[in-house]
N, C-alpha and C positions, 0 to 999 in steps of 0.2 A: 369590929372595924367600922369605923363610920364612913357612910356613904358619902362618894367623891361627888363633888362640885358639880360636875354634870348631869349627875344622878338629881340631886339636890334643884339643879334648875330647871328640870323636867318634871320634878315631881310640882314644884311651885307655878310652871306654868300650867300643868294640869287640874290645881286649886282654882285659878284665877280663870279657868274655863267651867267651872263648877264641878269638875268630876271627881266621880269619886275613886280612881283608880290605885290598885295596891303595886307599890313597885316590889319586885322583888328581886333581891339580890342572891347568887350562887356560888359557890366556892370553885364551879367549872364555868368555862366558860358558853355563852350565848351567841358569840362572833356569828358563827353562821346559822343559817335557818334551821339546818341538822340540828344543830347542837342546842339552839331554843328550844327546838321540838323535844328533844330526847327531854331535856330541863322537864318541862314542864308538862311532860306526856301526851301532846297532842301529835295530831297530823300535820306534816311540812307544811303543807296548803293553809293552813290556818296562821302560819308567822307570816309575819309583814315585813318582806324587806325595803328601806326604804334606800332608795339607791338615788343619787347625785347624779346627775347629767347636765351637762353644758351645750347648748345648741345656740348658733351664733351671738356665745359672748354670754349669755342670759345664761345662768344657775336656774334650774327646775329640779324638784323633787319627784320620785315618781315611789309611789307606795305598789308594790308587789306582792302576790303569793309565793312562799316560800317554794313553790310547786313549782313555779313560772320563772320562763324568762323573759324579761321586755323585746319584745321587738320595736329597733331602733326605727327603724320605718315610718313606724304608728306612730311612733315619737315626734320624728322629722316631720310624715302631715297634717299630725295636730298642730304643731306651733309654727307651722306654713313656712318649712325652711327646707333644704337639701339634706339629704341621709349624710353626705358629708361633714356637715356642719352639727352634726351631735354627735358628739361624744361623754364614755365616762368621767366624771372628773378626778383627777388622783387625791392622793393624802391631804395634799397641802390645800387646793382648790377647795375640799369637803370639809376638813376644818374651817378656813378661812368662810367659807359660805354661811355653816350652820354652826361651829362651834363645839363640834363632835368630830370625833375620829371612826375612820371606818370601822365597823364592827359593833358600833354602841350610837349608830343616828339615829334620832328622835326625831318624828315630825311637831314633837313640842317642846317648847325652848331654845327655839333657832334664835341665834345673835341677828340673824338679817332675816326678813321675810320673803319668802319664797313663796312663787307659783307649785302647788299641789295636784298632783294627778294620781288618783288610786282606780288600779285596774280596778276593771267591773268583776271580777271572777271572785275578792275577797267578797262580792254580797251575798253570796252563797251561805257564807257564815254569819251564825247572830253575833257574834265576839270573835277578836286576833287578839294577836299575842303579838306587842310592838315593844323594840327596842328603846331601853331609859337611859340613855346617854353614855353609858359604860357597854365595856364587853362582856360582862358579867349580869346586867338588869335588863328583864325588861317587863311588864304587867299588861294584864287583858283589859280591854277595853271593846264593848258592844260596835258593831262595824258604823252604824247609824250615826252613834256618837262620834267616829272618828272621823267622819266623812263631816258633819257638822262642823265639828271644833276646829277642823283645819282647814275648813272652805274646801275642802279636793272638789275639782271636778272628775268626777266617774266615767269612766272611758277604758275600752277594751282594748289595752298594756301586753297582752301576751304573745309571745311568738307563737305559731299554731303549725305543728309537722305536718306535711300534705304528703299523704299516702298516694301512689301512684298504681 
């Protein structure tokens, strides 16, 4: 089965950054960070989810550990806006944004360019494991280089349980 269009424009924007990364495609699915992880036998924490948020009007990317969830908070007082005013964005928003559908975003090969923000908890790792445009692909990539090639600024993304 040859790989879909999407796969295909992530793999060519990842050429045109110099890297040299392997896509690889599954016969199960990759949708969620479980299911990357099981793929390709790493630890949750090591996939990258890359999740869509809209905070007043402005589309942002936000690169996560599969381990983590963002807290919206940290979101709102990075980009100097009200916790109201961020939200997820749905289907339609996330395609129209990057040209991906949920379950297979790429922070490479966005139709539009977006502000980047990857939690600081992925630098723990030398390499993640990041979704290639489908629900089915995705390839490792060195955290250094991902943080390079897609301009992220690195800022700590995660909600943190406060024990009482």
């Amino acid at each position: 089965m040859p790989p879909s269009p999407s796969t295909l424009r992530v793999e060519q924007a990842l050429r045109e950054k110099g890297l040299q990364c392997q896509i690889i495609e599954f016969d199960q699915s990759t949708r969620t960070a479980q299911e990357a992880a099981d793929a390709v036998n790493c630890q949750v924490a090591r996939i990258v989810k890359s999740l869509l948020f809209v905070a007043a009007e402005q589309a942002v990317m936000c690169l996560v550990s599969g381990a983590n969830q963002l807290d919206e908070r940290k979101l709102a007082d990075l980009l100097g806006v009200s916790r109201k005013h961020v939200q997820r964005a749905n289907a339609e928003i996330t395609r129209q944004a990057t040209g991906f559908a949920i379950g297979g975003v790429s922070p490479f090969g966005l139709v539009n360019p977006l502000p980047i923000f990857l939690d600081s908890d992925l630098q723990a790792f030398e390499s993640v494991w990041v979704a290639a445009g489908a629900p089915n692909a995705v390839f490792e990539i060195a955290t250094v280089a991902l943080c390079s090639a897609t301009q992220a600024h690195v800022v700590d993304l995660a909600k943190r349980v406060q024990h009482e």
